[in-house]
TIMARTOR-357181 format. One record per atom (N, C-alpha, C, O, CB): chain; x, y negated, z negated; atom name; residue in three letters; residue number from 1. Coordinates in steps of 0.05 Angstrom, whole numbers. Glycine has a CB too. Example, Ala and Ser with C-alpha at 12.3 -4.5 7.8 and 13.67 -1.06 7.14 Angstrom:
2
 kette     c1     c2     c3 atom rest  nr
     A    264    114   -156    N  ALA   1
     A    246     90   -156   CA  ALA   1
     A    264     66   -156    C  ALA   1
     A    285     66   -169    O  ALA   1
     A    226     89   -181   CB  ALA   1
     A    257     45   -142    N  SER   2
     A    273     21   -143   CA  SER   2
     A    258     -1   -157    C  SER   2
     A    268    -23   -161    O  SER   2
     A    282     12   -114   CB  SER   2
This chain:
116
 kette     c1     c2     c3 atom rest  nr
     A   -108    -93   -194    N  UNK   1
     A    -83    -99   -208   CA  UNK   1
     A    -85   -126   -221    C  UNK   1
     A    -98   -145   -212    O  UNK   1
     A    -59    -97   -190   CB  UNK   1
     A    -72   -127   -240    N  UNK   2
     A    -76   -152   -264   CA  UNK   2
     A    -57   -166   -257    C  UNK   2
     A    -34   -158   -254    O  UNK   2
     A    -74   -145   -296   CB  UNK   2
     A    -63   -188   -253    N  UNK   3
     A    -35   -218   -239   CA  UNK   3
     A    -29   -227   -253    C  UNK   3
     A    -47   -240   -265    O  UNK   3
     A    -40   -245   -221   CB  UNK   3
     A     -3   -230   -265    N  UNK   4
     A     10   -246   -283   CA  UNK   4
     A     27   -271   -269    C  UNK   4
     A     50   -263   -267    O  UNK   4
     A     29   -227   -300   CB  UNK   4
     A     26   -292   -259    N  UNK   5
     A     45   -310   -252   CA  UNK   5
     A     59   -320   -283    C  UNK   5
     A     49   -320   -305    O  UNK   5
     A     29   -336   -234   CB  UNK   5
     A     90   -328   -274    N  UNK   6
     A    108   -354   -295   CA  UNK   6
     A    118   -348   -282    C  UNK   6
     A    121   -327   -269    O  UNK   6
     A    119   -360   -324   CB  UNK   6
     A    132   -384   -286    N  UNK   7
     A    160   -384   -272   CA  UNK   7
     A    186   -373   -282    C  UNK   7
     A    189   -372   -307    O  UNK   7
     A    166   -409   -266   CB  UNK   7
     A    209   -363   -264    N  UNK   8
     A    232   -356   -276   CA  UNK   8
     A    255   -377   -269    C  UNK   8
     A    274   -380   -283    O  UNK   8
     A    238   -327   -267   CB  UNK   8
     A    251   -387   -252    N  UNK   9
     A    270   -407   -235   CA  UNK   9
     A    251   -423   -224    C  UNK   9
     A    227   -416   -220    O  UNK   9
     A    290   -394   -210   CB  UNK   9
     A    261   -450   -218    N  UNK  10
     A    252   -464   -203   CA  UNK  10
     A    245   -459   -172    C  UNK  10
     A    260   -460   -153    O  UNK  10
     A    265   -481   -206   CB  UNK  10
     A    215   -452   -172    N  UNK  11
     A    220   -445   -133   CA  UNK  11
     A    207   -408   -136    C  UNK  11
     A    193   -396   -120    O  UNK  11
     A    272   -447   -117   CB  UNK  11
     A    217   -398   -159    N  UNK  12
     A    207   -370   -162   CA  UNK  12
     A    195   -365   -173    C  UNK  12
     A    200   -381   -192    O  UNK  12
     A    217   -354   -167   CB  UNK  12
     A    169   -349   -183    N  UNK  13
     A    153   -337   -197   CA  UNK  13
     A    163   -302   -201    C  UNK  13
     A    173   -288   -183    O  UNK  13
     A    126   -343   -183   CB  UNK  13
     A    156   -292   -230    N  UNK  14
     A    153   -264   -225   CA  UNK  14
     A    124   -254   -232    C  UNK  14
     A    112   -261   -252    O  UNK  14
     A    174   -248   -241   CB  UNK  14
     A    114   -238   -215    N  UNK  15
     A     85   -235   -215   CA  UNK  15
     A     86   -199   -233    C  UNK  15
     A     97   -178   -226    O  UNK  15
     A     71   -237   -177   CB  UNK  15
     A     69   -206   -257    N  UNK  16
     A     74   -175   -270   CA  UNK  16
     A     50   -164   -265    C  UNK  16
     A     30   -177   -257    O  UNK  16
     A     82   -172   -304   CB  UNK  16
     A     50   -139   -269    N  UNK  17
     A     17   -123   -265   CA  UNK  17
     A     23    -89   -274    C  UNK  17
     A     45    -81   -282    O  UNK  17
     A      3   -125   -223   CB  UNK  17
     A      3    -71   -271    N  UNK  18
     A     11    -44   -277   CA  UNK  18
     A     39    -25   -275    C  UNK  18
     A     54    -29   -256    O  UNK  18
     A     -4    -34   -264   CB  UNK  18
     A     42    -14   -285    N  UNK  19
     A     63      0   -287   CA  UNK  19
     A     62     26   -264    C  UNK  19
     A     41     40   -263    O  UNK  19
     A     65      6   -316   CB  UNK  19
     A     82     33   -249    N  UNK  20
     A     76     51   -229   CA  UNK  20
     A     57     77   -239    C  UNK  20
     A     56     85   -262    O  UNK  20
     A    105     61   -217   CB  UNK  20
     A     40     90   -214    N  UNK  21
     A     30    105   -219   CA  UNK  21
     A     53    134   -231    C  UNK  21
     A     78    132   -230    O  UNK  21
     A     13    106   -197   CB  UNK  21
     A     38    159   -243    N  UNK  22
     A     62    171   -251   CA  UNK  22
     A     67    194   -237    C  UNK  22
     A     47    205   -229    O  UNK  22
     A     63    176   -278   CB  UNK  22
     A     92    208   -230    N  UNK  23
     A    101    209   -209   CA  UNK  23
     A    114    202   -188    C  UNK  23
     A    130    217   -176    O  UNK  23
     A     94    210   -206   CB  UNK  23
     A    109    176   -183    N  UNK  24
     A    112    156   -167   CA  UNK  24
     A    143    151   -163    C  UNK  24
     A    156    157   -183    O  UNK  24
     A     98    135   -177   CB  UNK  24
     A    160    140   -140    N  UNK  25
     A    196    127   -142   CA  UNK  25
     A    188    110   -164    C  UNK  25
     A    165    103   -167    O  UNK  25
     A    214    106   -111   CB  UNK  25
     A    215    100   -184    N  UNK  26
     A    203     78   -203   CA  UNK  26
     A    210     54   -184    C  UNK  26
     A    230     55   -169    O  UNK  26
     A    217     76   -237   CB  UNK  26
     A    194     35   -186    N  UNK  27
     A    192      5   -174   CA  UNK  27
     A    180     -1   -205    C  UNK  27
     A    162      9   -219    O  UNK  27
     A    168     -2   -141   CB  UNK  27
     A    203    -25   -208    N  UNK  28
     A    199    -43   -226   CA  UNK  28
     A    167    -52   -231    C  UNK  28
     A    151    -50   -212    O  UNK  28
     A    215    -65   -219   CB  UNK  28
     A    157    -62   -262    N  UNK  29
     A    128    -74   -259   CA  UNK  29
     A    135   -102   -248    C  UNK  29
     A    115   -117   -247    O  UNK  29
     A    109    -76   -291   CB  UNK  29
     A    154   -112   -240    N  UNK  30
     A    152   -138   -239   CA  UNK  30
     A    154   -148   -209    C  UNK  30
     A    172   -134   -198    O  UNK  30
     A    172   -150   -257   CB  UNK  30
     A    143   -166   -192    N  UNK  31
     A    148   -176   -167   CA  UNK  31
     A    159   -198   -166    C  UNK  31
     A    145   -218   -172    O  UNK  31
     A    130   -177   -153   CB  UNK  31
     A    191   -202   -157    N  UNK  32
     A    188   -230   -157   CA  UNK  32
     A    186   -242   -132    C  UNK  32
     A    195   -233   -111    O  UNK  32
     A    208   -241   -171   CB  UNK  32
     A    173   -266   -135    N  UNK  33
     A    163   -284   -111   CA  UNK  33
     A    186   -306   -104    C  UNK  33
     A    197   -318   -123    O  UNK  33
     A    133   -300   -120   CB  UNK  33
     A    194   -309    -78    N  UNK  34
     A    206   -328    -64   CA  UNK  34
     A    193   -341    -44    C  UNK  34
     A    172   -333    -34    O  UNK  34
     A    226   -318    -55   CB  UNK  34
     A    202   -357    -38    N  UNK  35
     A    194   -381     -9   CA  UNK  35
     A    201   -367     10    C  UNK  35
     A    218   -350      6    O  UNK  35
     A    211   -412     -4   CB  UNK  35
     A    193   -370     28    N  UNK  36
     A    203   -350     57   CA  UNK  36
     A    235   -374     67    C  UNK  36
     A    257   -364     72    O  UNK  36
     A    166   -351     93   CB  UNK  36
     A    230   -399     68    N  UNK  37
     A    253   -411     68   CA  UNK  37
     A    280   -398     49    C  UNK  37
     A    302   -396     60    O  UNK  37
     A    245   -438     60   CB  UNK  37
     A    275   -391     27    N  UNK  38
     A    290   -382     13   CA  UNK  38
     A    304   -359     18    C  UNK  38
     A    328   -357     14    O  UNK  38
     A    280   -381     -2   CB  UNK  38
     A    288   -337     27    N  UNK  39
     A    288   -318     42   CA  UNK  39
     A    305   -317     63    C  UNK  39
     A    327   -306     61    O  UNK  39
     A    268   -315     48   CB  UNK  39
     A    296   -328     84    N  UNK  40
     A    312   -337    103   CA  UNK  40
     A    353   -349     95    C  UNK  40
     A    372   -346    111    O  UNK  40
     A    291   -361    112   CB  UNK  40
     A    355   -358     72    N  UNK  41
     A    375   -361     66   CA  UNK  41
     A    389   -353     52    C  UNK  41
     A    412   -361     48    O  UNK  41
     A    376   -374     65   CB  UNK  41
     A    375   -332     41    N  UNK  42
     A    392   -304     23   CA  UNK  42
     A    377   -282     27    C  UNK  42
     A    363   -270     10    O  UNK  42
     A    396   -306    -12   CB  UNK  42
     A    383   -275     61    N  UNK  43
     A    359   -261     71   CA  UNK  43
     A    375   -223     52    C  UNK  43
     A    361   -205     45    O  UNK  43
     A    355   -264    120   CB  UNK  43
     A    407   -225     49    N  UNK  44
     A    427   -198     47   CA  UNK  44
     A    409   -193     14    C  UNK  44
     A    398   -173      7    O  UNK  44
     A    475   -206     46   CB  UNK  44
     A    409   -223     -4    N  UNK  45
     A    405   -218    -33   CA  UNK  45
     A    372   -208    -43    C  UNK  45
     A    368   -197    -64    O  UNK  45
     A    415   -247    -48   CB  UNK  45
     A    359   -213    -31    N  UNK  46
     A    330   -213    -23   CA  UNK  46
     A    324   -181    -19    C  UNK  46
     A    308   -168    -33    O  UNK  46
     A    323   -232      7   CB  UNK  46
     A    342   -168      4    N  UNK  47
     A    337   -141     15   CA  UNK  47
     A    354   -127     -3    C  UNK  47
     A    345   -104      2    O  UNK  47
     A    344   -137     46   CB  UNK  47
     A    366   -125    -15    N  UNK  48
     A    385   -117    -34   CA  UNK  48
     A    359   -110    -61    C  UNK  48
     A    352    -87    -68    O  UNK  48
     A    411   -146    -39   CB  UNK  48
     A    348   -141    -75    N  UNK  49
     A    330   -138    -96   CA  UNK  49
     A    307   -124    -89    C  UNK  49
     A    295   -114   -108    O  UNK  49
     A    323   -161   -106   CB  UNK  49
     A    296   -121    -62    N  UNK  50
     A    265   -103    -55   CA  UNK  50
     A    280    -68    -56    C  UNK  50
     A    265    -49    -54    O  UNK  50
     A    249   -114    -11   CB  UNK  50
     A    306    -66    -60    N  UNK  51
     A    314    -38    -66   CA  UNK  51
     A    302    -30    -97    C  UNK  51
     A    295     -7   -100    O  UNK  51
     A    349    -35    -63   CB  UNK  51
     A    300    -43   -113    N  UNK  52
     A    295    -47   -145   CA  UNK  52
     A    273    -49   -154    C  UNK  52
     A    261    -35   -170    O  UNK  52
     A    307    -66   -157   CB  UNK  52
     A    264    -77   -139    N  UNK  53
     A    237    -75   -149   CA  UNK  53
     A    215   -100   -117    C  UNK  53
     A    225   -115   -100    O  UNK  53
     A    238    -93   -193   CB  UNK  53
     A    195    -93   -120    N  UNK  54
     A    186   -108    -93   CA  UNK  54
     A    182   -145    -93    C  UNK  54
     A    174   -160   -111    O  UNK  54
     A    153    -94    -85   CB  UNK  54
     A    189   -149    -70    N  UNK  55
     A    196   -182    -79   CA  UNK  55
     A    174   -196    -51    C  UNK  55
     A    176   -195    -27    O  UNK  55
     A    242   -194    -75   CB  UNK  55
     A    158   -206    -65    N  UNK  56
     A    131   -216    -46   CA  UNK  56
     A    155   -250    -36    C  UNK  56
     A    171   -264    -48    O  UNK  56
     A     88   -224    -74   CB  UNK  56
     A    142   -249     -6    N  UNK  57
     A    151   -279      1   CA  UNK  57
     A    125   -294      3    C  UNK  57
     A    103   -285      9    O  UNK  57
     A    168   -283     30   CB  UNK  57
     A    133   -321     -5    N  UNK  58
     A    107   -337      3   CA  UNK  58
     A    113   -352     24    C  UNK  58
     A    135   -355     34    O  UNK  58
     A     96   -354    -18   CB  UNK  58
     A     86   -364     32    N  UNK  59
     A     94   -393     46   CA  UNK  59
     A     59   -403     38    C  UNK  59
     A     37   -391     35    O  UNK  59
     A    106   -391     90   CB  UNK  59
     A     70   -432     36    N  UNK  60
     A     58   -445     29   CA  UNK  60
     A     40   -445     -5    C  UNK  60
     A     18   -452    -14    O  UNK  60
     A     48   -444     50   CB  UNK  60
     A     63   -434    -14    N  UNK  61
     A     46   -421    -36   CA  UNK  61
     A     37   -389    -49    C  UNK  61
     A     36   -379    -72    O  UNK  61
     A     27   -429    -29   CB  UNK  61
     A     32   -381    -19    N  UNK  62
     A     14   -361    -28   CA  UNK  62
     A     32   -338    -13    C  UNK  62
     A     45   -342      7    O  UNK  62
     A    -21   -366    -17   CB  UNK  62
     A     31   -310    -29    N  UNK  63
     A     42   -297    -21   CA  UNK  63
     A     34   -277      5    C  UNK  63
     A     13   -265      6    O  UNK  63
     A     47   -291    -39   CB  UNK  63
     A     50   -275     23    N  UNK  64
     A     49   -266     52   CA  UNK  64
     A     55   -239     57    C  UNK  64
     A     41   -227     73    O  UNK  64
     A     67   -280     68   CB  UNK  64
     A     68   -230     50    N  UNK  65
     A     75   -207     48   CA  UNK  65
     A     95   -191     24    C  UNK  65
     A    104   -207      8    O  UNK  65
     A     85   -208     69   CB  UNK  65
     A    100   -169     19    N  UNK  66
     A    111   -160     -2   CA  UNK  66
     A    139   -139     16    C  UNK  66
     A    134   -124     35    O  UNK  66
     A     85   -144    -23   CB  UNK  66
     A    166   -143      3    N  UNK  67
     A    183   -123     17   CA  UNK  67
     A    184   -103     -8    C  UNK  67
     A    181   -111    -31    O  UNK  67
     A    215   -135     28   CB  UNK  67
     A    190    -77     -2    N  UNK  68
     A    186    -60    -11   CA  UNK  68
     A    208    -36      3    C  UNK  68
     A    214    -36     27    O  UNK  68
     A    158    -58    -11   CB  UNK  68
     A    217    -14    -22    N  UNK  69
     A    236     -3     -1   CA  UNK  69
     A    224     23     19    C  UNK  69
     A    206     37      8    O  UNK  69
     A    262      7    -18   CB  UNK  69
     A    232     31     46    N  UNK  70
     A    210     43     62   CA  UNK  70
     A    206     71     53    C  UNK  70
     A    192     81     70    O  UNK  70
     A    215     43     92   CB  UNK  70
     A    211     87     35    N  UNK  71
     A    207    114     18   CA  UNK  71
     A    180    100      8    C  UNK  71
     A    159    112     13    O  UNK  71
     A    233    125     -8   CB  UNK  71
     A    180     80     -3    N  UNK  72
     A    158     65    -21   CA  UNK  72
     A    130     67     -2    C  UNK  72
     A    109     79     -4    O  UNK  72
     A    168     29    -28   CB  UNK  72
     A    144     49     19    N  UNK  73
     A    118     39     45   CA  UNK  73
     A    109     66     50    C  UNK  73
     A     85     72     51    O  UNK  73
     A    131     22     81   CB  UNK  73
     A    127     83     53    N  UNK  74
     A    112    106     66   CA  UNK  74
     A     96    131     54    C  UNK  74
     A     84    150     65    O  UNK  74
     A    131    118     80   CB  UNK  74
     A    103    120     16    N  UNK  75
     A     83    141     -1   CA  UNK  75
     A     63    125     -3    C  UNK  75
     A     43    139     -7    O  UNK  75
     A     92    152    -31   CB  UNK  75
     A     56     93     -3    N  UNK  76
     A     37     82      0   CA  UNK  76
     A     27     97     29    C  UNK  76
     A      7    113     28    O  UNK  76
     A     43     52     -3   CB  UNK  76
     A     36     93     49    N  UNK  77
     A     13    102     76   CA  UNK  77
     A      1    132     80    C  UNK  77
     A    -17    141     95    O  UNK  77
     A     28     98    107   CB  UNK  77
     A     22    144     58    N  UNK  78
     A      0    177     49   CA  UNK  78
     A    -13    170     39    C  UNK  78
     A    -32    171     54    O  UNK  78
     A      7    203     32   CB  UNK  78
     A    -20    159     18    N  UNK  79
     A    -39    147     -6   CA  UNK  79
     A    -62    133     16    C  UNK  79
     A    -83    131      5    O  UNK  79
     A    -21    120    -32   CB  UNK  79
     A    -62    125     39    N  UNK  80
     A    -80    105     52   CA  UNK  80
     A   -102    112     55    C  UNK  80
     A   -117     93     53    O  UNK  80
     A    -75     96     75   CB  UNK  80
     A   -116    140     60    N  UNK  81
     A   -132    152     60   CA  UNK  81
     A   -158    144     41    C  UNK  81
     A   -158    147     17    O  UNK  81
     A   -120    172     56   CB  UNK  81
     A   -181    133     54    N  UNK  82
     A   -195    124     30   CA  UNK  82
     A   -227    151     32    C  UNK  82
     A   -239    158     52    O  UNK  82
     A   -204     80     35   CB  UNK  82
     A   -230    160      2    N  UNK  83
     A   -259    175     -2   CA  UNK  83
     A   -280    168     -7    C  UNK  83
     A   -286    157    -28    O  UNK  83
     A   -261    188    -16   CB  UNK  83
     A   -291    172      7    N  UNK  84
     A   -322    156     -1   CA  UNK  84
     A   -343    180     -9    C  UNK  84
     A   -337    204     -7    O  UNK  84
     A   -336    136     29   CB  UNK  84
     A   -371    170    -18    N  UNK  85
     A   -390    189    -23   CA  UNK  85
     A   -407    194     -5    C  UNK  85
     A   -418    176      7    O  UNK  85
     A   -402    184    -42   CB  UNK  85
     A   -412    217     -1    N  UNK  86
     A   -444    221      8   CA  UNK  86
     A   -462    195      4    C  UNK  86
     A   -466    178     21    O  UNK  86
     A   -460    247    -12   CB  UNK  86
     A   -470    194    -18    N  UNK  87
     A   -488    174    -33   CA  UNK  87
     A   -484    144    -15    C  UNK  87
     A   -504    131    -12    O  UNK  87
     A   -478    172    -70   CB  UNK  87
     A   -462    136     -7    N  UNK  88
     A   -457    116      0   CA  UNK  88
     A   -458    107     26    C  UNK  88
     A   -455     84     36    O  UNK  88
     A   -441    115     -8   CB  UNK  88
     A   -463    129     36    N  UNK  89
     A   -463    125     74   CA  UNK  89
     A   -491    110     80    C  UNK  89
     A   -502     99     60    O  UNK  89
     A   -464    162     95   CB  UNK  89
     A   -503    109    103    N  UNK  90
     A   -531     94    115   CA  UNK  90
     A   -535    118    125    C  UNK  90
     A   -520    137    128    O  UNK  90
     A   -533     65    138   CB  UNK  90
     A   -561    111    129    N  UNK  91
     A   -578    132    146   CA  UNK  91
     A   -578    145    170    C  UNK  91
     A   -586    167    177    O  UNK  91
     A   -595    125    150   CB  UNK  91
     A   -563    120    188    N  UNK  92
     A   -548    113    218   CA  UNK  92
     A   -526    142    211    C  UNK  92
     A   -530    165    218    O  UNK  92
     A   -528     71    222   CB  UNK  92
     A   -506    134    198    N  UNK  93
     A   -486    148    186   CA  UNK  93
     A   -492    174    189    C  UNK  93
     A   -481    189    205    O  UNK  93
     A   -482    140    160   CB  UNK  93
     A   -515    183    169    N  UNK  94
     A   -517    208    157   CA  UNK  94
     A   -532    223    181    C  UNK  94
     A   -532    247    184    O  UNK  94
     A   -533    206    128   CB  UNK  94
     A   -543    207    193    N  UNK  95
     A   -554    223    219   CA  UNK  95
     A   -534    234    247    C  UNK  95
     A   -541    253    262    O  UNK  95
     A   -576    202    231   CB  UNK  95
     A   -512    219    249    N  UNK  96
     A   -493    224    266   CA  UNK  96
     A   -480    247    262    C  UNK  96
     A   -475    265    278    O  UNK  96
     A   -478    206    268   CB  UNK  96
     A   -473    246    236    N  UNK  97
     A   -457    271    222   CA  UNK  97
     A   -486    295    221    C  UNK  97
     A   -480    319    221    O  UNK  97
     A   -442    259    181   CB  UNK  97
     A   -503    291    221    N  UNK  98
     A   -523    316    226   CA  UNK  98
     A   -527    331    240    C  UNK  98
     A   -537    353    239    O  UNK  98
     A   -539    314    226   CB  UNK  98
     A   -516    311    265    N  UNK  99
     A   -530    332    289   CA  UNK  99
     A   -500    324    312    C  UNK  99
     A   -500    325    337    O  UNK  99
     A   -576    318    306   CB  UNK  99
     A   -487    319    302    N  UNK 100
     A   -453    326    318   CA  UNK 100
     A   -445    354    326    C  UNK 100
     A   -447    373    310    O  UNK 100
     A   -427    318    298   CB  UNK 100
     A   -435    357    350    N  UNK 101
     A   -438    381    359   CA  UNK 101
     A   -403    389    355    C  UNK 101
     A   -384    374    353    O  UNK 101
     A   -453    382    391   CB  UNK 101
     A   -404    408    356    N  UNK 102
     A   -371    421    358   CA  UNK 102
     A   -359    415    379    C  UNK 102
     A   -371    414    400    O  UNK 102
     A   -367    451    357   CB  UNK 102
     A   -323    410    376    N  UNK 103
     A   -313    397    405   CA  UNK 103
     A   -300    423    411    C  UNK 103
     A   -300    443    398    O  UNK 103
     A   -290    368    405   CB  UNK 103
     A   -290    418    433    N  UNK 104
     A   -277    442    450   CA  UNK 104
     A   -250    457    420    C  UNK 104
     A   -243    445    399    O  UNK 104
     A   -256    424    490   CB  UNK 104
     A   -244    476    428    N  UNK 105
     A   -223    493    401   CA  UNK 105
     A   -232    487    384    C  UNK 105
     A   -216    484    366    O  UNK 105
     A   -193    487    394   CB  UNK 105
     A   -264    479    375    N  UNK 106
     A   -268    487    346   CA  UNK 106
     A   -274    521    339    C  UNK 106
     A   -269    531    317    O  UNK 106
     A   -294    468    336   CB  UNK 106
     A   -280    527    350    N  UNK 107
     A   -285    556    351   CA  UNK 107
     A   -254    566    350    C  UNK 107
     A   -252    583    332    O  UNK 107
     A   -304    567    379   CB  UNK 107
     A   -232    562    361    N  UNK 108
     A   -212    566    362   CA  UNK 108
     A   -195    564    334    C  UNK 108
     A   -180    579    321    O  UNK 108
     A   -207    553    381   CB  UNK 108
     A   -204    541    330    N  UNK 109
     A   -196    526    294   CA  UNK 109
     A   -207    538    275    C  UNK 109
     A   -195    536    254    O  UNK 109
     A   -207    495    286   CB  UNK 109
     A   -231    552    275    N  UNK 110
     A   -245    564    258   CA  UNK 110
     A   -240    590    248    C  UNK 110
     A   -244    598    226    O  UNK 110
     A   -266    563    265   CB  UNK 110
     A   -231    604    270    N  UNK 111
     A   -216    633    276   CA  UNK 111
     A   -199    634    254    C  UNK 111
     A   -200    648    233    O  UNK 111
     A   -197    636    306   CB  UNK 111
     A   -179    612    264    N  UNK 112
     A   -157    611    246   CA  UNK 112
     A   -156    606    219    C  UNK 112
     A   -138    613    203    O  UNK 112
     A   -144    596    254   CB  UNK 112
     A   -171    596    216    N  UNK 113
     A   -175    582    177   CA  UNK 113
     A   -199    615    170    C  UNK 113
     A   -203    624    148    O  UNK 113
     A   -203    529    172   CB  UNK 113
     A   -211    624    191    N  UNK 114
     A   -215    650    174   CA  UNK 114
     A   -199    675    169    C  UNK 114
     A   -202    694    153    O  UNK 114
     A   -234    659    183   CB  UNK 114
     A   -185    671    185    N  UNK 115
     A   -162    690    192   CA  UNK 115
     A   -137    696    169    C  UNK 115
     A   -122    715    165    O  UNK 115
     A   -149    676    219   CB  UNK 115
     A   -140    661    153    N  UNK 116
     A   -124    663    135   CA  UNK 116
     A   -137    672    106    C  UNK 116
     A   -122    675     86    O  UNK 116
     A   -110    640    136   CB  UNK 116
């Protein structure tokens, strides 16, 4: 994702980047960034704006975490799933997966997905 920092306020940044995937709840392209102090003191106005669009806190600068609303968090943790290639594994890898034996109810599991 492409990082845009400027400031909007003194103390805030809004950080821009891609536009939601499509499909997707809409969440604003824009993040805006607060101080966690800040946070802490308009913790109602803060949780209110991560309904709209996601608002990263920093400390020290750098941003720490991002709030986001939890419909959001939780189509991100379907999405978590990462694919990789054949091509990409080691040898170690490719040998384990070779000669792995079936666990107990795979025969049981197998029934069933032929069954259908």
């Amino acid at each position: 994702m492409r990082v845009v920092r400027r400031e909007a306020v003194p103390g805030q940044a809004l950080v821009t980047g891609q536009a939601p995937e499509e499909g997707a709840p809409h969440m604003a392209k824009s993040m805006e960034v607060v101080p966690s102090g800040e946070l802490q003191k308009q913790f109602g106005r803060y949780s209110d704006e991560a309904m709209i669009r996601p608002v990263g806190v920093s400390r020290n600068g750098r941003v720490r975490f991002v709030m986001v609303p939890v419909d959001e968090y939780e189509r991100l943790r379907r999405r978590e799933r990462v694919a990789g290639r054949v091509e990409d594994l080691d040898d170690e890898t490719l040998e384990a997966i070779r000669v792995v034996e079936p666990g107990r109810g795979s025969e049981a599991a197998e029934k069933r997905l032929n069954a259908s």
